[in-house]
N, CA, C and O of each residue as an XYZ file, in Angstrom:
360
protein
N     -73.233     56.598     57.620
C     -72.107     57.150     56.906
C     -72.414     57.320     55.426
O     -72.096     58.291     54.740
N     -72.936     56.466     55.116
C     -73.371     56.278     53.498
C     -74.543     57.635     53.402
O     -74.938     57.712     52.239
N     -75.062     58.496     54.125
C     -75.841     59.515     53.813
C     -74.783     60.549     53.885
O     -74.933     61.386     52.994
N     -73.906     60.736     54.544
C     -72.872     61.764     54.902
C     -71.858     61.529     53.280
O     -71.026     62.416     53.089
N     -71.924     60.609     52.397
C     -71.025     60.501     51.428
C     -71.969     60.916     50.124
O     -71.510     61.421     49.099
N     -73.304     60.625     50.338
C     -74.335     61.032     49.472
C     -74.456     62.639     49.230
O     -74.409     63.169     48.120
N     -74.656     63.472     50.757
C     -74.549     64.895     50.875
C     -73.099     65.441     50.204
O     -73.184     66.414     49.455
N     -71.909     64.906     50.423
C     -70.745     65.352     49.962
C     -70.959     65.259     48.663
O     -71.083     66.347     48.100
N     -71.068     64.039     47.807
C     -71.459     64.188     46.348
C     -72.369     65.135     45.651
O     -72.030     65.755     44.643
N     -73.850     65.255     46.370
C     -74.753     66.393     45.618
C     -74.268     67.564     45.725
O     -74.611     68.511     45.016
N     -73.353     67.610     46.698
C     -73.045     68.968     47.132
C     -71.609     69.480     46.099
O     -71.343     70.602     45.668
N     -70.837     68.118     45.926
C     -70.077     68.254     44.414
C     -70.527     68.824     43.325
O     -70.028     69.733     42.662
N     -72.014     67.928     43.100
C     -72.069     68.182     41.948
C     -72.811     69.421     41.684
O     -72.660     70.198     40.741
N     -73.891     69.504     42.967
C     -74.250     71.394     42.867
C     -73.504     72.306     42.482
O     -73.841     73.112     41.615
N     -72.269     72.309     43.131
C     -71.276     73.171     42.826
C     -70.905     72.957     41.392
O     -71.367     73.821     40.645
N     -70.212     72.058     40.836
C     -70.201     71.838     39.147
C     -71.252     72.582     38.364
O     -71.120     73.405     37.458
N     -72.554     71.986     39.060
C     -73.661     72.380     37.827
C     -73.421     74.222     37.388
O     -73.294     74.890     36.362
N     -73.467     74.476     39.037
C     -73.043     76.319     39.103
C     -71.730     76.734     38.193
O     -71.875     77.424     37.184
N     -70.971     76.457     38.447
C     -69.832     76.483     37.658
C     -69.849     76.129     36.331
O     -68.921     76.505     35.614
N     -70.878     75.372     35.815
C     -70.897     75.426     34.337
C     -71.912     76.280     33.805
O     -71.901     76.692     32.645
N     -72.608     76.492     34.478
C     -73.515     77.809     34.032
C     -73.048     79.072     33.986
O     -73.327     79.856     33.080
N     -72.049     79.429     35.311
C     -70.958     80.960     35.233
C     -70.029     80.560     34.050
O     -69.745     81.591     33.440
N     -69.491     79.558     33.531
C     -68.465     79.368     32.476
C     -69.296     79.722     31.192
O     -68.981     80.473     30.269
N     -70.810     78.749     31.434
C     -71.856     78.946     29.740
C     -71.948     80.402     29.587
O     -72.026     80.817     28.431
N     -71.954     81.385     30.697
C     -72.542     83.299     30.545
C     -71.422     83.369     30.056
O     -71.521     83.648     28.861
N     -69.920     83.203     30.527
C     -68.887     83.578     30.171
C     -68.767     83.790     28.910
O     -68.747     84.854     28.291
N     -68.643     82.103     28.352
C     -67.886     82.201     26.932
C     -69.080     81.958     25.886
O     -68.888     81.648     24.710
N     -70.243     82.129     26.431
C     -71.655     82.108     24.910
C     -72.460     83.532     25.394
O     -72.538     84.504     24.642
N     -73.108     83.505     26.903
C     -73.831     84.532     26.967
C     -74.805     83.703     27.605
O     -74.693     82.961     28.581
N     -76.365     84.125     26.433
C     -77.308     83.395     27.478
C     -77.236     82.262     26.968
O     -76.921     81.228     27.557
N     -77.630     82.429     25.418
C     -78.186     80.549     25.015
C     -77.494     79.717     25.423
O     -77.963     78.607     25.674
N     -75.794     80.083     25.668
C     -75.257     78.533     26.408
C     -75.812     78.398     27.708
O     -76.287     77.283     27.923
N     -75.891     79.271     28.691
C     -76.696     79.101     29.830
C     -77.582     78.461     29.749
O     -77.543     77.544     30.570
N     -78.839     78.463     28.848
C     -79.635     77.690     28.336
C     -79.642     76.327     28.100
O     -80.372     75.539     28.701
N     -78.366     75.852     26.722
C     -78.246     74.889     26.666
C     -77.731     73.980     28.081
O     -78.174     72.912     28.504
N     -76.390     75.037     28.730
C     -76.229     74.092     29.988
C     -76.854     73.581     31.327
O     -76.580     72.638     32.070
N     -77.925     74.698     31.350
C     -79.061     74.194     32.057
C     -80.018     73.081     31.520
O     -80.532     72.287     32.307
N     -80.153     73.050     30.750
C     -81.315     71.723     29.827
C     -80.063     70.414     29.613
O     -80.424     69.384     30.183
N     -78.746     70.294     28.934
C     -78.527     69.284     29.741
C     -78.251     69.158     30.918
O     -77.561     68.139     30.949
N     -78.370     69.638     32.171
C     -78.192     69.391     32.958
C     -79.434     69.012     34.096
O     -79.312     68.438     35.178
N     -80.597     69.519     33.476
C     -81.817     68.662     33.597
C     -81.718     67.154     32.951
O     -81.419     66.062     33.434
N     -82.023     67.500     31.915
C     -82.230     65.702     31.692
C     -80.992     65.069     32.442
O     -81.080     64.122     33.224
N     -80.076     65.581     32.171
C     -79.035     64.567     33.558
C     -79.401     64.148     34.677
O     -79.150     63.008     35.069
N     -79.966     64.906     35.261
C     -80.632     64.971     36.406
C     -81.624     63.979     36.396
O     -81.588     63.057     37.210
N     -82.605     64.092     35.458
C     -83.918     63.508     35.491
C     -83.525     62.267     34.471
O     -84.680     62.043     34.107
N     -82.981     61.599     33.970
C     -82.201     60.110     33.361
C     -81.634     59.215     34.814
O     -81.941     58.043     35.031
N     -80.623     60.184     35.852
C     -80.046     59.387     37.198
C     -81.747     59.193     38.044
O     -81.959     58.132     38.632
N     -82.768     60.214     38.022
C     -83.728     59.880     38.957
C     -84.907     58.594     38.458
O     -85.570     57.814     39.141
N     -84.791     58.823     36.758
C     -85.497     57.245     36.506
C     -84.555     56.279     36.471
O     -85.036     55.148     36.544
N     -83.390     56.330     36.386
C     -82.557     54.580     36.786
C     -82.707     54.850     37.946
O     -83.269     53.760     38.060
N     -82.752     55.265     38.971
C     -82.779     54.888     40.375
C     -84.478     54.488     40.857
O     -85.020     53.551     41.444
N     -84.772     55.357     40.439
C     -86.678     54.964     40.952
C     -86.926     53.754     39.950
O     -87.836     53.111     40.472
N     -86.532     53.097     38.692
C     -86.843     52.364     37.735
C     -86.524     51.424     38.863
O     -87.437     51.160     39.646
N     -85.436     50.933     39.026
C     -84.359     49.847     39.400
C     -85.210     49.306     41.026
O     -85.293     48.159     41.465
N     -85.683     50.444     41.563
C     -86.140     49.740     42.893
C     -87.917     49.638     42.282
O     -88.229     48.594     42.856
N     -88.907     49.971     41.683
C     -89.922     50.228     41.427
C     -89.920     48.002     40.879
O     -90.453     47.027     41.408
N     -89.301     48.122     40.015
C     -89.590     46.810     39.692
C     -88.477     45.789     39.566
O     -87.832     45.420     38.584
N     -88.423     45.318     41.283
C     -88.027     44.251     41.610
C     -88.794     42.966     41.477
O     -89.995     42.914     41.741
N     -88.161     42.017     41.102
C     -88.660     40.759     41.428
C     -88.157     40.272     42.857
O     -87.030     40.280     43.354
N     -89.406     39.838     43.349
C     -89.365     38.523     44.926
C     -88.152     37.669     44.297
O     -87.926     37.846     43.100
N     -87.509     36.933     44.874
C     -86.940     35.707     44.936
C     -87.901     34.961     44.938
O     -88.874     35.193     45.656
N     -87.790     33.330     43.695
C     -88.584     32.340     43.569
C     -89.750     33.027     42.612
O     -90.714     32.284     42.431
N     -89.804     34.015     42.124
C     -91.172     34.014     41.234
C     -90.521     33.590     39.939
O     -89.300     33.481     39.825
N     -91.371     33.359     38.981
C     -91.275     33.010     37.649
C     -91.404     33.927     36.760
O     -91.431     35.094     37.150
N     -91.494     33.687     35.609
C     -91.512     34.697     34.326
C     -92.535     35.269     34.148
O     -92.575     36.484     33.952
N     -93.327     34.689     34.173
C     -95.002     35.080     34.362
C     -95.831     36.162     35.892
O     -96.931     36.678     36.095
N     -94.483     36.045     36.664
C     -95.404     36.600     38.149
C     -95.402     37.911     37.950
O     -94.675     38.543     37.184
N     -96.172     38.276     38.606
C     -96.092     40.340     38.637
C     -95.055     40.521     39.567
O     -94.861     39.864     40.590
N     -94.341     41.558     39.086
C     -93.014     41.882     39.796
C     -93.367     43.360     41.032
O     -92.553     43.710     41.887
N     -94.659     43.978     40.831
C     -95.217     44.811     41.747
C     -96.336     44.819     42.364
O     -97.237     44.640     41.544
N     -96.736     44.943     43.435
C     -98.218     44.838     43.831
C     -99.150     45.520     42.543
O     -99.815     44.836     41.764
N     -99.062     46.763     42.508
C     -99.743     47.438     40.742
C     -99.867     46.309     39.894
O    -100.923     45.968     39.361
N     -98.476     45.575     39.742
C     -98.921     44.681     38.381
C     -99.859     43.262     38.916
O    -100.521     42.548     38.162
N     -99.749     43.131     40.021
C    -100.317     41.755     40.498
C    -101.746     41.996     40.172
O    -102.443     41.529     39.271
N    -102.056     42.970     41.273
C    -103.393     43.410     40.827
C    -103.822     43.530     39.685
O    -104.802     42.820     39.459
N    -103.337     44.405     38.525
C    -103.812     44.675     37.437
C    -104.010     42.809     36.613
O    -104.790     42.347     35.780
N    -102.938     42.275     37.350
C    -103.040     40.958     36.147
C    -104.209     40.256     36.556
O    -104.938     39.630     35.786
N    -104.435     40.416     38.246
C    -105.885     40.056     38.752
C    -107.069     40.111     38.083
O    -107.842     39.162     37.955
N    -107.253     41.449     37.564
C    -107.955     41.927     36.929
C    -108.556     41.634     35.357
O    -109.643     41.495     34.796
N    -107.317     41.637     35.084
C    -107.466     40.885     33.869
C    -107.747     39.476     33.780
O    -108.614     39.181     32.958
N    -107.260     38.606     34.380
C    -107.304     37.257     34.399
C    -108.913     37.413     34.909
O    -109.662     36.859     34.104
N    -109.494     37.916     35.837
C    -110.767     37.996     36.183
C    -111.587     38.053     35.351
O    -112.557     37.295     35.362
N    -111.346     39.201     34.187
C    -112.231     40.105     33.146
C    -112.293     38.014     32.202
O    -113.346     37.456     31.893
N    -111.099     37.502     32.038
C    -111.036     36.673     30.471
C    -111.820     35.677     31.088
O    -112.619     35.231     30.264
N    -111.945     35.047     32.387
C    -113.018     34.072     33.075
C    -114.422     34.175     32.633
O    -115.107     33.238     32.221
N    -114.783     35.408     32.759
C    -116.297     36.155     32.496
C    -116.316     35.816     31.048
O    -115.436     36.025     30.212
N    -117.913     35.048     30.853
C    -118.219     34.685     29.491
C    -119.004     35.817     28.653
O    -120.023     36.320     29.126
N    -118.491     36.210     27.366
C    -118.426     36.862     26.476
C    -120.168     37.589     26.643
O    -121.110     36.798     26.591
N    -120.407     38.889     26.810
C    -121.936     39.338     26.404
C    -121.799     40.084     24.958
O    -121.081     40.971     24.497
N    -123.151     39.035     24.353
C    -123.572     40.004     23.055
C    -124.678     40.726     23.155
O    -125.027     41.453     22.224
């Protein structure tokens, strides 16, 4: 059900976005078309990084302050912690 309420919303707001672009030709011409298309990108693309942000870096339950919160970061800290073990070449 929760996908059937998701489709009803994009499908809201598709319609809005259209409707403010026939209103921007209306009462500016093009450049408001313009402007109302560009904010209406970054709108767009601000809701798709809080949503990909928010699940991208979860913390496990029980890790600490220090743990990597993604496989990417685990590894990378692997890496590093590996590299500072290795004694210094001159």
């Amino acid at each position: 059900m929760e996908y059937g309420a998701t489709g009803f919303w994009s499908g809201v707001v598709g319609v809005l976005a259209a409707l403010a672009v026939i209103a921007g030709y209306l009462i500016g011409g093009a450049r408001v078309v313009w402007l109302v298309s560009a904010v209406e990108v970054l709108a767009v693309m601000a809701w798709v990084a809080y949503r990909f942000r928010g699940r991208a870096h979860q913390r496990a339950a029980g890790e600490g302050p220090d743990a990597a919160h993604c496989e990417r970061c685990r590894r990378a800290r692997e890496r590093l912690e590996a590299r500072a073990a290795q004694p210094a070449r001159y």
